[in-house]
Structures are given as structure tokens and as C-alpha cells.
C-alpha positions, 0 to 999 in steps of 0.5 A, spaced: 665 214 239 661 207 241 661 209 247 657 215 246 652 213 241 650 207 246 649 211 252 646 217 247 641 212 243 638 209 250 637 216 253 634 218 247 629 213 246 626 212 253 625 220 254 622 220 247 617 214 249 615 217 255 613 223 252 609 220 246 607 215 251 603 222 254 600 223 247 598 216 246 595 215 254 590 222 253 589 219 245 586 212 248 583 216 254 579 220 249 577 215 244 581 217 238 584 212 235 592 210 234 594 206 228 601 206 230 606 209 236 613 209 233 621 209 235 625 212 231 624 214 224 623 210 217 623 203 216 620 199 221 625 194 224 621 190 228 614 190 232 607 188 233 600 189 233 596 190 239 588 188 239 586 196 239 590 195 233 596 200 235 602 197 231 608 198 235 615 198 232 622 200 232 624 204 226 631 204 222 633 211 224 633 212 232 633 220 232 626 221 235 618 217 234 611 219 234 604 217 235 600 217 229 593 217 229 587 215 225 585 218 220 592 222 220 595 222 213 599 229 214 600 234 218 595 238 216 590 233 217 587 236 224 585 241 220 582 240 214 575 238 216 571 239 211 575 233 207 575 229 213 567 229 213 567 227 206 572 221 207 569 218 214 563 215 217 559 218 222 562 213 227 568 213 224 569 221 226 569 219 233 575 216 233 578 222 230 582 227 233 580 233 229 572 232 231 574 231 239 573 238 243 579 244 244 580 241 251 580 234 250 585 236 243 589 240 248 590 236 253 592 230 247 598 234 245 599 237 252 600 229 254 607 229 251 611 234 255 607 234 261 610 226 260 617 229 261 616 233 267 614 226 270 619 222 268 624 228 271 619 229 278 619 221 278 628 220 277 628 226 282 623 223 288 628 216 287 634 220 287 633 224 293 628 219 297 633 212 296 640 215 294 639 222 298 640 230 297 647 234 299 646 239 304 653 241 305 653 248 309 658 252 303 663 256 307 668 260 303 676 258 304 679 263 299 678 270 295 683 270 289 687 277 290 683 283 286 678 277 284 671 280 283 669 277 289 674 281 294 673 287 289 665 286 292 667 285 299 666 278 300 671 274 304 674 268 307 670 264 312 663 268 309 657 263 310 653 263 303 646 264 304 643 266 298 644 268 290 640 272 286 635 271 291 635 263 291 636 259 297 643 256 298 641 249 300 648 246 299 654 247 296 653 244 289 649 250 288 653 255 289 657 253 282 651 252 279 647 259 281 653 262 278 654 257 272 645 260 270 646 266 272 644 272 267 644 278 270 650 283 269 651 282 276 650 276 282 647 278 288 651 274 294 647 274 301 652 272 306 653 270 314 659 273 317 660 273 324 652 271 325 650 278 321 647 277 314 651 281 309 649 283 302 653 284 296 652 284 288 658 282 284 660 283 277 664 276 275 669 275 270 667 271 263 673 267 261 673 264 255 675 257 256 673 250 252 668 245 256 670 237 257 668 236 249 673 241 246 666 247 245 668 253 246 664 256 252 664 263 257 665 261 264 663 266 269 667 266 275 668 270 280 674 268 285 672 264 291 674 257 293 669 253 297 669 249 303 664 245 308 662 249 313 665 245 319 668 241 315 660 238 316 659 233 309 651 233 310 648 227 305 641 226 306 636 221 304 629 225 305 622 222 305 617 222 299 614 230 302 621 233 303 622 229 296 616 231 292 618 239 294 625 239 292 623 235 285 618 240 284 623 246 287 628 243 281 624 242 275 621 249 277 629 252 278 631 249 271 624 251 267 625 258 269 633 259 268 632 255 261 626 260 260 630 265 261 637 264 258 632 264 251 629 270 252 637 273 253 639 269 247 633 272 243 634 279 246 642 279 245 639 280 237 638 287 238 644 288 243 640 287 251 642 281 252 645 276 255 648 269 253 654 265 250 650 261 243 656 257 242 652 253 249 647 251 244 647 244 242 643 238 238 644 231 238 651 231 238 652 235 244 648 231 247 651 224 246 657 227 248 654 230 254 650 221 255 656 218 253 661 223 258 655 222 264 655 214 263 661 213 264 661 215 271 655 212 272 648 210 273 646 215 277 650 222 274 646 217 267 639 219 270 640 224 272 642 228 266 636 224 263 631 228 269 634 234 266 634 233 258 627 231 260 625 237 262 628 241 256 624 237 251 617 238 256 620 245 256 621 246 248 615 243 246 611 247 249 613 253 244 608 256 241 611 255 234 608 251 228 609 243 228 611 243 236 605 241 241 605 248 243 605 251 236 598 246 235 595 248 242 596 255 240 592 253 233 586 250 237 586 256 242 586 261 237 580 256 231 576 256 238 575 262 240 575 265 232 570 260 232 571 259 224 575 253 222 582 254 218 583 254 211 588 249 208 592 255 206 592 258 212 595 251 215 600 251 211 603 258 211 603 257 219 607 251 218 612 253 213 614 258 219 615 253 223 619 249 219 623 256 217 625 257 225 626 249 227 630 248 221 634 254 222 635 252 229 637 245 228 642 247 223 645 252 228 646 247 234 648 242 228 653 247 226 656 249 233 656 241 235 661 241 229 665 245 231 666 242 237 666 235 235 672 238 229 676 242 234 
């Protein structure tokens, strides 16, 4: 379990920096003031003052962090103007967030996910530019008899081009392709014999348990993979190449992980498409860095890249107590003109706390049956 916990807690506390880093550099850039930039939740462990007057701390309960503003003393104080006048100076509204303009407020709050995107762009760059990137040409070595694929016309020796229409830059991506699908059928674009063939397979779903024991669909299709010429093609790109396939990848992750939501969401009304059992919180996911870190620094790095992104990527829902959630408020005061009442506040933050809790609890529930079975 310590193996887990430590490799957890690091990625934990380096992604959450950086992204309440991005808040705290755009706050400072505006001149709001910052009382406090926290690590963890709770009893302060250890810290210190800076000269602005920012305390700096670790804090007893290692689960998250946050940025605390002037003047911040609730989460409904941005809003509440009206006492905000009344307890500060002149002066001292300058240092407060709530006096700032929508564009400086909403690039504060963008500041933490923007964070997350770059730390994912930077590991990914270093990756790519220092230890290089797989461009293995995948060839097809077998289709599994009455397999959806040889139901669908693929066969042995088939060069794999495109799925779903994405460029297949190399053999990692073919399972991956696959893995993120969401369609009821995959389109495949071969080579045979120099002419490009298209195809669409419907694969199978399995029911089958991942390396934590969580009960997952897998979807297959029926082919085993080879290198085409038994060519191993490993590259180290130089920083332009590097910066496309970075942009490419945090692109390819946002839009398959927008749309695997959207399917879970339509799956309420039976539309959609998506295993829930996939969902995890911080359990899985301490599963997932403990695994990741026993093979190493760089499988390490690159699972932070890519939770990294999922954090930027969640908060910028447009759920009450979520950066996106805050920027929506703002957007829809500014162009309402009229500033909210506390009431109004409070009810748009209960619902977010309704649909935060419910999928905590949902993701907690599904990592205990994981952890128990």
C-alpha cells in the first residue's frame, strides 16, 4: 500500500502546485493580493512568509491545495460586493479580486488549468525531444478466425493507415485508437498491396478486470500486430516536431475524454455509450501512480502528462465551485450587468456541490469495489 501512496501523493502534489500556481501568477500579475498558496487541506504542517506577504505552507491532509485571496473569507465572497465596500478602504479594493475586471478575473481562474496544459506540453516536448517518439509502421500479423475484424474484411499483412479517421503514427496507437473509441463501429483505412482500403468493424466487448482488479469493458477486435518489415522505428524529434505532436496529443486526449463524458451522459437516456465502471477518484488513481512508478521515471511522467490534462479538462466544467463553474458566473454578471445577490450565489453553489458530491461518491464507490474484489 506504501508503494502507492508515495508515488500518488508526489504526482498528486506537483500537479495541484502547478495548477494553483497558474492562479497565484495571473493574481500577482493583476495585483490582487494572495494571503496564502496551500498544499494540502487543513492543519499547516510547515511554511513560511514571503515579503508580499503570501504564506506558504504544507498542510496536514495531502488531497488537493488552494490559493486564498485577499479579502477571501468564503466562497461567496467575490460576490458579495456590497459588504465588501463597506468593510474595505478604497486602497484596499484594489487588492481584491471582486473589484478586478471580467477579463483579468477570468484569466485568474483560467491560470489553473491553462497550468495543467502546460506542464502536459512541457513533459511531452521533453519526452519526445530527449528520449524520442514511436513511429513503428503496424502491419497485421494475424486475424483470429470468425474475429470482427476477419468478419469485416481486414487481413494478414494489412498496413494500418487510419482509424476513425485519425493517423496512425505508430503502433502504440493502434490499441489506444481502439481502447478511446466510441462509436458502435471503428473505421479502419488500410494498405494492401499498395491500394488503400476502407473498412468499419463492429468489435466485441468483453467483460474483463484491468491490473487493479475493477471490472472494465474492453473492446477488441481480433488482430495481432507486427512491425511492418520488422522495422523498430524510435525517433528523437527536434523542439517544432516536438511541439506539433505535444499539441497533437493534449488535442487527441481533450476531445476523446469530452467525448467519452458526453457518451456517459447520453447513456442516461440510452444513446450512449461508455463503461462507468471506468470511473475512478483518488484511489484508482494511486493505483494507477504506484503501478506506473514501478516501471519507472518516465511511464511516471508521462501518466502525470495525461492526469494533468484531465484536471486542466475538468475544471474547465461550467459547474458551480470549478474554474469553469466561476468564469461562467462572471460572464453571465458582466453581460447581465447587475451584480448577484447572495441568494442567488448560494443556490448556483449548492447545485455544484450536489453534482461534485455525487460524483465523488460515485468514483469513490467504484474505486471500493475495485480495491475489495
Amino acid at each position: 500500500m506504501l508503494s502507492y501512496i508515495i508515488p500518488f501523493l508526489v504526482l498528486l502534489s506537483i500537479i495541484v502546485f502547478i495548477h494553483e500556481y497558474g492562479h497565484y501568477y495571473f493574481a500577482k500579475r493583476y495585483g490582487v493580493g494572495v494571503t496564502a498558496f496551500s498544499i494540502g487541506f487543513g492543519k499547516e504542517l510547515f511554511g513560511w512568509t514571503d515579503k508580499s506577504g503570501t504564506r506558504w505552507k504544507f498542510s496536514l491532509i495531502p488531497l488537493g491545495g488552494y490559493v486564498k485571496f485577499f479579502g477571501d473569507h468564503n466562497i461567496f465572497s467575490d460576490y458579495n460586493r456590497e459588504e465588501l465596500r463597506k468593510k474595505y478602504s478604497v486602497e484596499d479594493q484594489k487588492k481584491l479580486f471582486a473589484f478586478k475586471p471580467l477579463y483579468q478575473r477570468n484569466l485568474i481562474l483560467l491560470g489553473g488549468p491553462l497550468a495543467n496544459f502546460i506542464l502536459a506540453f512541457i513533459i511531452f516536448v521533453c519526452v519526445f525531444m530527449f528520449v524520442g517518439k514511436d513511429f513503428t509502421t503496424p502491419s497485421i500479423a494475424e486475424v483470429q478466425k470468425d474475429s470482427p475484424a476477419e468478419i469485416y474484411g481486414l487481413k494478414k499483412n494489412d498496413i494500418i493507415v487510419e482509424i476513425n479517421d485519425e493517423k496512425v503514427n505508430s503502433i502504440l496507437d493502434v490499441s489506444k485508437f481502439i481502447m478511446l473509441s466510441n462509436t458502435e463501429f471503428i473505421k479502419f483505412t488500410v494498405l494492401r498491396n499498395d491500394i488503400e482500403f476502407k473498412t468499419k468493424v463492429k468489435p466485441n466487448e468483453i467483460d474483463t478486470k484491468d491490473e487493479f482488479g475493477n471490472p472494465i469493458k474492453k473492446r477488441i477486435v481480433g488482430i495481432q500486430l507486427t512491425p511492418y518489415n520488422d522495422n523498430i522505428d524510435h525517433v528523437k524529434l527536434g523542439p517544432a516536431k516536438a511541439t506539433y505532436f505535444a499539441i497533437k496529443e493534449i488535442y487527441f486526449i481533450s476531445v476523446k475524454s469530452l467525448q467519452y463524458m458526453w457518451g456517459l451522459i447520453q447513456k442516461i437516456w440510452g444513446k450512449g455509450y461508455g463503461d462507468i465502471n471506468q470511473l475512478g477518484g483518488p484511489i484508482k488513481i494511486a493505483q494507477i501512480s504506484g503501478k506506473v512508478a514501478e516501471f519507472g521515471f518516465l511511464p511516471f511522467i508521462m501518466t502525470m502528462a495525461y492526469i494533468s490534462i484531465s484536471l486542466g479538462l475538468v475544471n474547465l466544467f461550467p459547474i458551480p465551485l470549478l474554474d469553469g463553474g466561476h468564469i461562467t458566473l462572471n460572464t453571465i454578471e458582466a453581460i447581465r450587468g447587475k451584480e448577484y445577490n447572495r441568494k442567488t450565489i448560494e443556490i448556483s453553489f449548492r447545485i455544484g456541490i450536489a453534482i461534485l458530491g455525487t460524483l465523488i461518491l460515485f468514483t469513490t464507490i467504484n474505486d471500493l469495489k475495485g480495491l475489495f474484489s
